[in-house]
N, C-alpha and C positions, 0 to 999 in steps of 0.2 A: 309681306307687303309687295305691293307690286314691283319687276326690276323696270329701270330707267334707261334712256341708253348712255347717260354717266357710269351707270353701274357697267354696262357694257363696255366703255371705254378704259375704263380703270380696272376691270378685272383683272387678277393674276395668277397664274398655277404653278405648285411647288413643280420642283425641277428632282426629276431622283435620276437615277442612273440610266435607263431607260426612255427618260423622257419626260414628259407631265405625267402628275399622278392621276390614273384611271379614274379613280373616287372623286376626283374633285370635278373633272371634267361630265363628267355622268350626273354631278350633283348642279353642277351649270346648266349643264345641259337640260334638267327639271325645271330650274329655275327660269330658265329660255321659255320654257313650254307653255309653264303654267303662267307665265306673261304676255307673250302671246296668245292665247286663252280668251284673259281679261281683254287682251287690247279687240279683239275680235267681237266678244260680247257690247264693248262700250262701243264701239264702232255701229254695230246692229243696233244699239238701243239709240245713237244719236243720227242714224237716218231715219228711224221708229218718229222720232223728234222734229227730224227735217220735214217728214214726207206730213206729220201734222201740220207745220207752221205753213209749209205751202195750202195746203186744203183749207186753211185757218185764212190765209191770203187770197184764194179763192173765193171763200165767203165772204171775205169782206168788200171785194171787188163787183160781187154780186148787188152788196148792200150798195158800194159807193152807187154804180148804175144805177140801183131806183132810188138812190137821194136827187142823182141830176132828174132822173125823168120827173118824178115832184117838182112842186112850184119852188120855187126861187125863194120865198120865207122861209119853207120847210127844209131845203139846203144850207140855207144859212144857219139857220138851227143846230142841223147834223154836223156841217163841214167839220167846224174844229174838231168833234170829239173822232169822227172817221179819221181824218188825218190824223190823229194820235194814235188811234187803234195801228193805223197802218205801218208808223214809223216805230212803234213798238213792236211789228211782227216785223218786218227789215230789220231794223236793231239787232232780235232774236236769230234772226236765218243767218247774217254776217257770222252774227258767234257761232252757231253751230256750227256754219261753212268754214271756221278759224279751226275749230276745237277739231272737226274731223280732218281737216289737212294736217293737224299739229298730231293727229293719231297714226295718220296713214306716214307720215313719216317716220314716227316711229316701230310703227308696222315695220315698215321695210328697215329700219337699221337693225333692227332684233334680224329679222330673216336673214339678212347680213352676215351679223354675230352667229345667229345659227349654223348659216354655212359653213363660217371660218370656225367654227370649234370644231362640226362633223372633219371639216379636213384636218384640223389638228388630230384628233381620236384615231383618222384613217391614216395617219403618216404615224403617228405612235404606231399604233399594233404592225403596221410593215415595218417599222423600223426593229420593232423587238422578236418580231416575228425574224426578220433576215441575220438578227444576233443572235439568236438561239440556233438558226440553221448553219450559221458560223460555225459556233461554240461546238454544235455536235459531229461535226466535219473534222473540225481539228482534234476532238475526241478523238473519231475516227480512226482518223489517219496517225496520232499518236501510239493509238493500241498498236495499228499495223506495222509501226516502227517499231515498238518493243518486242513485238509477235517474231518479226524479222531477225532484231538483233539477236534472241535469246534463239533460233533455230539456229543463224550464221556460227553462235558461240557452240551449241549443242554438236553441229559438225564436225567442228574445227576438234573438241575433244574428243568425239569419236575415232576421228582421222588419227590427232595423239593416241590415242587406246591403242588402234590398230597397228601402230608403230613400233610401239612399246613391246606389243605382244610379236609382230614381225621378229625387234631386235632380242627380243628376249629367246627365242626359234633359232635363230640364227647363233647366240653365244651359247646356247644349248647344243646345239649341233657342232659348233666349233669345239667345244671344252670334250665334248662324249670323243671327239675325235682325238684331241690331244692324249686324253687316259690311255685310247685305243692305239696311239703311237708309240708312249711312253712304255704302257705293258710290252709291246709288241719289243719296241729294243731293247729292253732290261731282259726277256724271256733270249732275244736271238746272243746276248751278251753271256747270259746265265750258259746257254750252250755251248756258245765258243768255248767257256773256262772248263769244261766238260762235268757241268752240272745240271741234274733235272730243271724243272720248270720250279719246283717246288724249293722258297728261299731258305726254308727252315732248316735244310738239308746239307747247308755250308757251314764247314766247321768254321767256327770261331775263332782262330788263330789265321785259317787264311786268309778272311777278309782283314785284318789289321792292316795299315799305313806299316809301309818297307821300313820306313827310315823311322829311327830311335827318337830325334829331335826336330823341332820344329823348323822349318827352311824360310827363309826372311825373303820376302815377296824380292827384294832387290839382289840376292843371290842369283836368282835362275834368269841366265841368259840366253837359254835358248829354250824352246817347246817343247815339252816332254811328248817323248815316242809312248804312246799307249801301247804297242806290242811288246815292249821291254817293259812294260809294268807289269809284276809277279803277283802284287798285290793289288786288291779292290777293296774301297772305303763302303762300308755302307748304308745301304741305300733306305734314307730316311722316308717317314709314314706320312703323307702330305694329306690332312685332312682336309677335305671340302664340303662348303656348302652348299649340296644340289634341290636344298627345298624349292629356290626361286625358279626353279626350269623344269617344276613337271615330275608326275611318274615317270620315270623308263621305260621304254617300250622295249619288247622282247629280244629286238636286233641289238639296242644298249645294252640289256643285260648279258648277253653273251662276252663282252669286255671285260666280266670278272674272270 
């Protein structure tokens, strides 16, 4: 059926997230068209209407002219029915001059309505149009932030790595040195007592502890002279763990 411009005034469009919904507007917007269509047809066809009733008014104006030139009996005659014909084709031109003002008005409030939906439709699609260019920005820029954080973290463990394996270098190096000290004074000690390098090689009796009985930590008041000790305790097998620091390299190995 044809729309009205009530139906124009009272129109409404679902609201979704976005905005009006594209379907409904697209489906008005048909409905706009194809009424304006009709109004445009009926429009054509009530000037088709006009432009008869004048040329009908015309002729009749013809007619009334040769009723006056005839004689005055024979007008008398005609008058009345002329004038009727006449106020019957006025009558008809009013209407139609009613009907096509009351079209062309509504011509234009549809053109109206047209316009305002076209700018609803062009304010939807930029509006969702500038949300999505949003949405994929902060996309964007979210990636670039996890991108960042996860390399800053990836650093920051390698930096650890590097440290680890620095101090792991370093107590490697310190400990190879320690052994290297320890052998070295147990061999220059082994000498003093005028014994090889080789431990195996000390009797058994002379390393034994001097004294028969145990001596009570709060007995000894003064610091024993190690040149007056006859005897050496000894020297116990200190096993270590060198798996965490590496093969030895050949300058280490020389320390056995």
């Amino acid at each position: 059926m044809p729309i009205s411009v009530s139906d124009i005034d009272n129109v409404s469009f679902a609201i979704t997230k976005k905005g009006y919904d594209v379907d409904e507007v697209d489906v008005f917007l048909e409905k706009v068209a194809n009424g304006v269509g009709e109004l445009i047809n009926t429009i054509e066809n009530l000037r088709a209407q006009l432009d008869n009733a004048e040329q009908s008014d015309f002729v009749v104006d013809e007619v009334e002219e040769e009723v006056f030139d005839d004689s005055s009996e024979d007008f008398d005659d005609l008058g009345d029915d002329a004038k009727k014909i006449i106020a019957e084709k006025e009558s008809l031109i009013n209407k139609l001059q009613d009907q096509l003002q009351a079209k062309q008005a509504d011509d234009a409030a549809i053109s109206q309505a047209l316009i305002v939906a076209q700018r609803s439709a062009d304010e939807i699609v930029a509006k969702a149009n500038t949300k999505a260019d949003i949405t994929i920005q902060d996309a964007h820029d979210e990636a670039d932030r996890i991108v960042n954080r996860a390399e800053s973290e990836k650093q920051n463990i390698l930096a650890a790595i590097s440290k680890l394996e620095e101090n792991r270098e370093t107590c490697r190096n310190n400990y190879a040195d320690m052994l290297r000290d320890f052998i070295e004074d147990a061999n220059l000690k082994l000498n003093n007592l005028g014994f090889d390098d080789d431990v195996s090689a000390i009797p058994y009796e002379d390393i034994q502890p001097a004294v028969s009985e145990p001596i009570a930590f709060e007995d000894i008041q003064t610091p024993v002279d190690l040149g007056q000790t006859t005897a050496v305790e000894p020297i116990g097998v200190v096993e270590k763990d060198m798996s965490g620091f590496g093969v030895l390299s050949d300058e280490d190995d020389d320390i056995d």
